[in-house]
N, C-alpha and C positions, 0 to 999 in steps of 0.2 A: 212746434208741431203744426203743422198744415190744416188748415181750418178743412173738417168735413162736408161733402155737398151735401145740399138737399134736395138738389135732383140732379139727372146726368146731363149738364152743360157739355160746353165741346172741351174744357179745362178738364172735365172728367173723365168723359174719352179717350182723350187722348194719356192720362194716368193710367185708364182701364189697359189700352192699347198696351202701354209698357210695360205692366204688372205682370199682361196674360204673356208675353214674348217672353221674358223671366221667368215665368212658371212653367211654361214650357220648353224653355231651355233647360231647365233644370231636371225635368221629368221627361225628354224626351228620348232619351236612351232606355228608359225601363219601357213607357212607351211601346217601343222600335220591339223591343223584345217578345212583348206577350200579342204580336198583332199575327194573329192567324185569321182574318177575316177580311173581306172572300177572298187575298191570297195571303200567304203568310211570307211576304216579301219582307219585312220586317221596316216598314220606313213610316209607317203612320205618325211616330213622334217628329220625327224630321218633317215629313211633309205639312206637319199641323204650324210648326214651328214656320216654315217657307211661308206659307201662308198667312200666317199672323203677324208675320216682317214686312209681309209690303200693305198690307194692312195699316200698320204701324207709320210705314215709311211716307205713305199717303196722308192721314193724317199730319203729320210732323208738315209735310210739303203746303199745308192750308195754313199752317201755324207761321211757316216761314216767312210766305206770303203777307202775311201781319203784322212782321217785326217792328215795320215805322209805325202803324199806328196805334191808338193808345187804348183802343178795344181785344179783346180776345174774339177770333172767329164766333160766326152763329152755331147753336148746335146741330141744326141744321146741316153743314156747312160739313162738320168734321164726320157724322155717322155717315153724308153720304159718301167720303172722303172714304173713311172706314173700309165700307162695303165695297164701292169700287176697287179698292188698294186690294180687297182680299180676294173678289172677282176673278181680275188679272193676274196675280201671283199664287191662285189656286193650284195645287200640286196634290194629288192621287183623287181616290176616293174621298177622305175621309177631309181632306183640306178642301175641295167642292163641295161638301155638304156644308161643314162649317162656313164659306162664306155664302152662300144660300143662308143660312142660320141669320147670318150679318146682314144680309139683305134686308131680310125678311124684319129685323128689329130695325133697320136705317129706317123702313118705311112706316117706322109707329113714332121711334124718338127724334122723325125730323118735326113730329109737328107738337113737341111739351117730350119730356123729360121726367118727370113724377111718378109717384108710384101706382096709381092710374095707367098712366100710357105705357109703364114697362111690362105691368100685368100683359095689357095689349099688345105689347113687343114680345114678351114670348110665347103666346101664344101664334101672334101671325109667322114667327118664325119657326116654330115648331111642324106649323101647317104648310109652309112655303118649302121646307127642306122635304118632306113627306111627298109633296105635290113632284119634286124633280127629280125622285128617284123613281125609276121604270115599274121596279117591282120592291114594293117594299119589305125589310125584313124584321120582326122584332127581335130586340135582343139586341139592338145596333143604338150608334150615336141617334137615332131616329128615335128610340124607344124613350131614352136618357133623355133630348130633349122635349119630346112629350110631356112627360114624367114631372121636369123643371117648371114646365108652363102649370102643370096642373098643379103644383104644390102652392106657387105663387097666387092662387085666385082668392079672392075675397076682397075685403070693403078697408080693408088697413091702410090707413093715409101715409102711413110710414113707409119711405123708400129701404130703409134698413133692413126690415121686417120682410118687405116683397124678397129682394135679394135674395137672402140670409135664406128662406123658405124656399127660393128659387133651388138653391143650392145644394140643400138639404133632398130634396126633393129624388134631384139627378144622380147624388152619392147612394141614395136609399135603390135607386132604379138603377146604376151601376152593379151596383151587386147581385142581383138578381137575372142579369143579363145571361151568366153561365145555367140558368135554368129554363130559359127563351131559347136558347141556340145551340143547338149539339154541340157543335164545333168548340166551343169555349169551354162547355162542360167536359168534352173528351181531354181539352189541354190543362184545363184549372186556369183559367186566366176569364179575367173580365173585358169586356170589349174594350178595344185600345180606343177606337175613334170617340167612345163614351168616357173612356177615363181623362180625351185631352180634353173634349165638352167641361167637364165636369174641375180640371184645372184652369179653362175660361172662366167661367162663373165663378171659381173662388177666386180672380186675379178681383172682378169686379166687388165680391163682398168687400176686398180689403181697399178699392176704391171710394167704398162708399162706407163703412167703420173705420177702415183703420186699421185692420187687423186683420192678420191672417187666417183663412180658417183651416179647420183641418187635414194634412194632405189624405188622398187615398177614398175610396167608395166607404162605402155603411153597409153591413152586412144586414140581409134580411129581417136580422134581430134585433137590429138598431146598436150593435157593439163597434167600434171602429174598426176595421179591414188592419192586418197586419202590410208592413211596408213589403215588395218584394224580398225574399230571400237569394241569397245567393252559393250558390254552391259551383264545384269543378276552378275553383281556383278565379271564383268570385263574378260567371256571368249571371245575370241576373236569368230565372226562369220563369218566372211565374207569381201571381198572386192568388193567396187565398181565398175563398169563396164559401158560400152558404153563411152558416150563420158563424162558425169557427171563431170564439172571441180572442183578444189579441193575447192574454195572458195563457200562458202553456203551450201554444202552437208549437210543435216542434217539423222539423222539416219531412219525418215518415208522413205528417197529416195533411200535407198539401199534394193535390193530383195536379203535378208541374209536369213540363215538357221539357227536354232537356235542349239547348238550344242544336239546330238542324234536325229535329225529330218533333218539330211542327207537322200536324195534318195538316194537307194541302187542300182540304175540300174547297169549293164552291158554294155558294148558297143549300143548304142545311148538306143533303147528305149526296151531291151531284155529282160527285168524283171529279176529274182531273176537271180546269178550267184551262179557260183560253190561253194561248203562248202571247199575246200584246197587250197591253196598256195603251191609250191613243186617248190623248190629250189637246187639245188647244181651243183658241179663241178664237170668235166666229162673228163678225157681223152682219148680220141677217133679219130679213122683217119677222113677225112673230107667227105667222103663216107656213113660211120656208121651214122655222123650228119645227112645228107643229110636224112637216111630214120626213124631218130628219128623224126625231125621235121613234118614229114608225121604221124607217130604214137600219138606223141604227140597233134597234129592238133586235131585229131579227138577225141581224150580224152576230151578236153576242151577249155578254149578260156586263152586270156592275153598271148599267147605264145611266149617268147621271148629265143631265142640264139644266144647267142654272143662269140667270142674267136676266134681264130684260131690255126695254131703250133699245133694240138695235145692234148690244154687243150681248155674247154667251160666251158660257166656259161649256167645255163640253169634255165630258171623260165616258169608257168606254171598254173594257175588254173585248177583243175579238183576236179571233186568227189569222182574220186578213185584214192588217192594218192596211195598206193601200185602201182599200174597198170602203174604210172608214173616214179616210179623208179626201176620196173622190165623192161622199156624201153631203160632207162639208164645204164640198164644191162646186156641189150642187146646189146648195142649200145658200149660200154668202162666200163670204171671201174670209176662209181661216188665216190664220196666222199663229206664232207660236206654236208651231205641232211638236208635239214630244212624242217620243214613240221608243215604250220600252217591252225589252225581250224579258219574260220572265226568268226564263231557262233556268225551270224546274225538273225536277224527276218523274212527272206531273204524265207522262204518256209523249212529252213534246222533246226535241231534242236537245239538248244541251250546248250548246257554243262555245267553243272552246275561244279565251280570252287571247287576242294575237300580244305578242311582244310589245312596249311600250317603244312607241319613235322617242329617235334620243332630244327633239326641239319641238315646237310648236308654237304659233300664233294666235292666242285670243282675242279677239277684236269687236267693238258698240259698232254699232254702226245705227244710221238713224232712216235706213230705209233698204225696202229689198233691192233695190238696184247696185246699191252698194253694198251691200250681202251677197249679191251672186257673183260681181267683181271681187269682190276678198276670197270668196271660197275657190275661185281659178285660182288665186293668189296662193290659196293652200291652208288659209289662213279658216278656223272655228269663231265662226260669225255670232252675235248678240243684237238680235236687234231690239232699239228704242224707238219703239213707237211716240207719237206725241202726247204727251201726257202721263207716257207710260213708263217711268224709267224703271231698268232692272234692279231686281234687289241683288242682296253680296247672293243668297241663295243660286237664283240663277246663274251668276258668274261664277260660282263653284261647280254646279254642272256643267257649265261651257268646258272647263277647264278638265275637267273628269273629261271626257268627251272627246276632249282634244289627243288624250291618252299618251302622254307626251311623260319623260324626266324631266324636263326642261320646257317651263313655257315662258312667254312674253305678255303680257297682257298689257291691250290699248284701250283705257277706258272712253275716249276721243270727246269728254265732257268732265270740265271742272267742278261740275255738281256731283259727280261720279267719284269724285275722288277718295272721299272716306268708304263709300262702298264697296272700292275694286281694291281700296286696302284691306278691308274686313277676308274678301272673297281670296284674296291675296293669302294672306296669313293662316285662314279656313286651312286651302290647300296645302301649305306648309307643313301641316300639322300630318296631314296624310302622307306627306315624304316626295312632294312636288317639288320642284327648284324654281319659283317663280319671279319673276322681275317685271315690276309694274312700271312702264313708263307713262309718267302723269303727261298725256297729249289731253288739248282743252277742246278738239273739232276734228272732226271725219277728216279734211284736209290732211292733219297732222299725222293719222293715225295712217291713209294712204301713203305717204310721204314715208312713215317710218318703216310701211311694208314692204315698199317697192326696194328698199338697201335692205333687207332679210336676207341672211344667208348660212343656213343652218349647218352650215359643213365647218364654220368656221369657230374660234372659240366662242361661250356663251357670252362673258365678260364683254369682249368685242364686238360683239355683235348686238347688243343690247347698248352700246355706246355706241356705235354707228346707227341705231336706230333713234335713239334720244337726240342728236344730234340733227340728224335729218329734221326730225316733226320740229326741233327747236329752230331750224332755221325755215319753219313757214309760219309766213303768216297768214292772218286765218280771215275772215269775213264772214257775214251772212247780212241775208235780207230779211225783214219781218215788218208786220203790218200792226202800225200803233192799234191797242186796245181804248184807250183812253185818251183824255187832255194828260200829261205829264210834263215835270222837266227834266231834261237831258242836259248831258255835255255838249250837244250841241244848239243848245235852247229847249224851246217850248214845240213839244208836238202835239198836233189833234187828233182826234180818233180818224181811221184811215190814212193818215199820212205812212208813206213808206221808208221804214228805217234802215241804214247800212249801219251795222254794224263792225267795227275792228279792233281785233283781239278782243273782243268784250264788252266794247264798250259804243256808247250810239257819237258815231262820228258826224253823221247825213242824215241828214228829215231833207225826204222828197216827194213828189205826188205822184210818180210813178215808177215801176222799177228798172225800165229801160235805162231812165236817167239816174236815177240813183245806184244805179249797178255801171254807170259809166265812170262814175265823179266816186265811186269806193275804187275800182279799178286804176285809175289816174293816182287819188292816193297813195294809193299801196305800190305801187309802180315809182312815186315819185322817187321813192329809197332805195330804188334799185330793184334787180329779179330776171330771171332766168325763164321760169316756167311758169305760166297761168291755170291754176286747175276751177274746173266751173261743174259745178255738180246741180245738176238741174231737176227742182221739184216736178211734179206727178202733172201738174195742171199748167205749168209752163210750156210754151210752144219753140220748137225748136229753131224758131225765126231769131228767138233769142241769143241763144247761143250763137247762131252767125253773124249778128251782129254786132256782140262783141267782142268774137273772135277777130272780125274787121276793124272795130276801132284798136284793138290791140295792136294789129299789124301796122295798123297806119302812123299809131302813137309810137313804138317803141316795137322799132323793126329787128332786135336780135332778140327779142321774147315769143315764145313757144304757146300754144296755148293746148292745153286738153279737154274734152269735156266729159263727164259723164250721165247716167239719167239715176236719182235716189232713189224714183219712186215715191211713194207714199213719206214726207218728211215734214218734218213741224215748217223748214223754213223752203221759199220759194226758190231760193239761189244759197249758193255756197261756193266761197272764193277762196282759193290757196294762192299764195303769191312765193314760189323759191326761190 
């Protein structure tokens, strides 16, 4: 049995991390079901799940970073990991609050871990989620964790005890939420974004005992909450509420909604709400936020901003989603915008779903410039920001998205690879036909798009595209971090790397030259076509430069170039 913490190190974290992805996979279709608040779109369990993934996957990404040495990450290190992971891969309402929630505890347990500082982690997290929502409501994940903070106070040196109390606390305020908020009360259901709260905190009790603790809220009366029932050939409706103990409950005594006969309300009893959901990431000084939340305010309601540093998540209902992300464009430089129709029966119109195309292209790409070239291409773009990789989550929406029988998916990173399997198989499941080809660089993944050709069989076509990315080879430039050793010796910090296929071929001191001497390389084996994909802050003097020594060196090769944009690396070479 795994020795229990005594306080939450980044080794617990990142367990915490695990437990809570688990628990909320596991509960996140009952979840989905009882979520009528503010819309009853039904996705709170999923979106807490999306969220608590790249949470997770951030963590795990510090951990990786560690593998050679013979310390475990600081804790420091893995909460702020945590937080940002769940920042970035925040999805709806209730997955925005909850990583606010995370924030808000990163900024107590980066400085001690103990049962002290967690008291002060949920309290400031309880305060920080409150603080970024527009208009707050009780009765919501907001009330729940309140509730948790406040159960937790006192003088008890015991981390087990704070927890355990923590927990306690937000089941006992779960249940009570259907008496806070009409809406809940009208359905019989307990707030969803409070019930995933509340399977957070119990992933942690069993991080820090050992044990699992009880699923499900605490009725007013301190009885345990019956599980949902299910009726109509087994969806789930609803959960009990008040004080209803578990023994006798029969299904006349639960006030369930039957699933599509959700009330649609808005905040308490507002009637229809907005037709958009408007979602994304935003970097911006903390000033700019200050008079987005103003703008955005009066666009709509659900308003939530969260982040700090320079980067936000920003969610949002309104009707006129354009007007919400020319605010955002005002305000910094978004990114990530998601923008979804509710099409509800709500007063708004309904959209009828078109036909699904019989092929389509999913494709990473590692900056907008190459985003807006793949989307001519035809191709439903992902982009990986630096730092930022996508979870399988979002690659399941890409792929929704794409609306296709048939898709392709190019994850165009070998770090990518178990994730666009997961997102891969996800869709399978929904009755997509997808075929992932493992391309390791943008290079490859251009490479495999420009031979697409959807008219043709799938089989074939996914073998002339494997084909293609396998016959490039790849390159990039990067700027040492450190003194390290490499394959090709010993580098210092700022020395400039070329990397091929992977691996550090060249330490140079500038990238002129070392984007000569990787080119020459790559070239020596032969090659048809040069592709040069040029970062954000590169001058395009560059690129004619080595368009020229190309011509000069190896006069039947072809050269392209393009611009990435915003991308981890300064240069990016394909060699056909």
């Amino acid at each position: 049995m795994p020795q229990l913490p005594d306080d939450l190190d980044a080794v617990a974290v990142r367990t915490w991390c695990s437990l809570a992805l688990e628990a909320l996979g596991r509960e996140r279709a009952e979840i989905d079901a009882i979520n009528v608040y503010p819309i009853a779109d039904g996705d709170t369990g999923t979106n807490l799940y999306l969220t608590v993934e790249s949470a997770a996957a951030a963590v795990e990404a510090v951990f990786a970073a560690h593998e050679t040495g013979t310390t475990a990450p600081a804790t420091a290190d893995a909460v702020r990991a945590m937080a940002h992971g769940a920042l970035i891969g925040a999805r709806g309402n209730s997955g925005t609050i909850l990583a606010q929630l995370l924030r808000g505890m990163a900024g107590v347990l980066a400085d001690g871990g103990d049962a002290a500082h967690l008291r002060l982690a949920l309290t400031s997290a309880a305060d920080a989620a409150r603080q970024a929502v527009a208009h707050p409501v009780e009765g919501t994940v907001l009330t729940v964790a309140a509730e948790a903070a406040r159960a937790a106070r006192g003088e008890d040196p015991d981390l087990r005890t704070v927890v355990t109390a923590a927990h306690e606390g937000a089941r006992a305020a779960l249940a009570r939420t259907p008496e806070q908020l009409a809406v809940l009360g009208r359905a019989g259901v307990v707030d969803a974004g409070g019930r995933g709260l509340v399977a957070v905190l119990g992933a942690l009790v069993e991080t820090v005992t050992g044990q699992a603790p009880v699923r499900g809220p605490r009725t007013a009366s301190g009885n345990a909450a019956k599980a949902p029932v299910t009726v109509d050939g087994g969806s789930v409706v609803g959960l009990p509420v008040g004080g209803t103990p578990v023994e006798g409950v029969t299904e006349g005594d639960l006030p369930v909604a039957a699933p599509g006969e959700l009330p649609l309300d808005c905040p308490e009893d507002g009637g229809a709400g907005p037709a958009f959901e408007v979602i994304y990431l935003l970097e911006a000084r903390d000033e700019q936020v200050a008079r987005l939340r103003t703008r955005l305010d009066a666009l709509g309601d659900s308003l939530v901003v969260v982040g700090g540093d320079g980067l936000w998540h920003v969610h949002v209902h309104v009707d006129d989603a354009g007007a919400a992300v020319e605010a955002g464009v005002e305000a910094g430089r978004p990114y990530r915008i998601r923008i979804t129709h509710f099409a509800t029966e709500s007063g708004h119109d309904v959209r009828v779903q078109a036909e699904p195309a019989q092929r389509a292209v999913v494709v990473v790409v590692p900056g907008d410039g190459l985003a807006g070239l793949c989307t001519e291409a035809g191709a439903t773009t992902v982009i990986a920001r630096p730092g930022e990789p996508p979870a399988s989550g979002e690659l399941v929406d890409a792929i929704r998205r794409a609306h296709a029988r048939e898709v392709v998916l190019l994850p165009n990173d070998a770090a990518l690879r178990h994730t666009a399997a997961a997102a891969a198989e996800q869709a399978r499941t929904e009755g997509v036909r997808v075929a992932l080809v493992p391309t390791r660089a943008a290079v490859q993944g251009i490479a495999a798009l420009a031979v697409h050709e959807p008219d043709r069989g799938f089989d074939e076509d996914v073998v002339a595209m494997t084909a293609a990315a396998g016959a490039t080879r790849y390159a990039e430039l990067a700027v040492a971090e450190r003194q390290s050793w490499t394959m090709a010796g010993i580098c210092q910090a700022g020395d400039i790397l070329g990397l091929i296929d992977g691996d550090v071929a060249v330490i140079g001191a500038d990238v002129p030259g070392t984007a000569r001497t990787v080119l020459d390389r790559m070239l020596a084996a032969g090659g048809e076509l040069v592709t040069l994909v040029l970062g954000e802050d590169v001058p395009d003097a560059l690129a004619d430069a080595l368009e020229e020594h190309v011509r000069e060196g190896h006069l039947a090769v072809d050269t392209v170039v393009y611009r990435g944009g915003h991308q981890r690396a300064p240069l990016l070479i394909g060699v056909e």
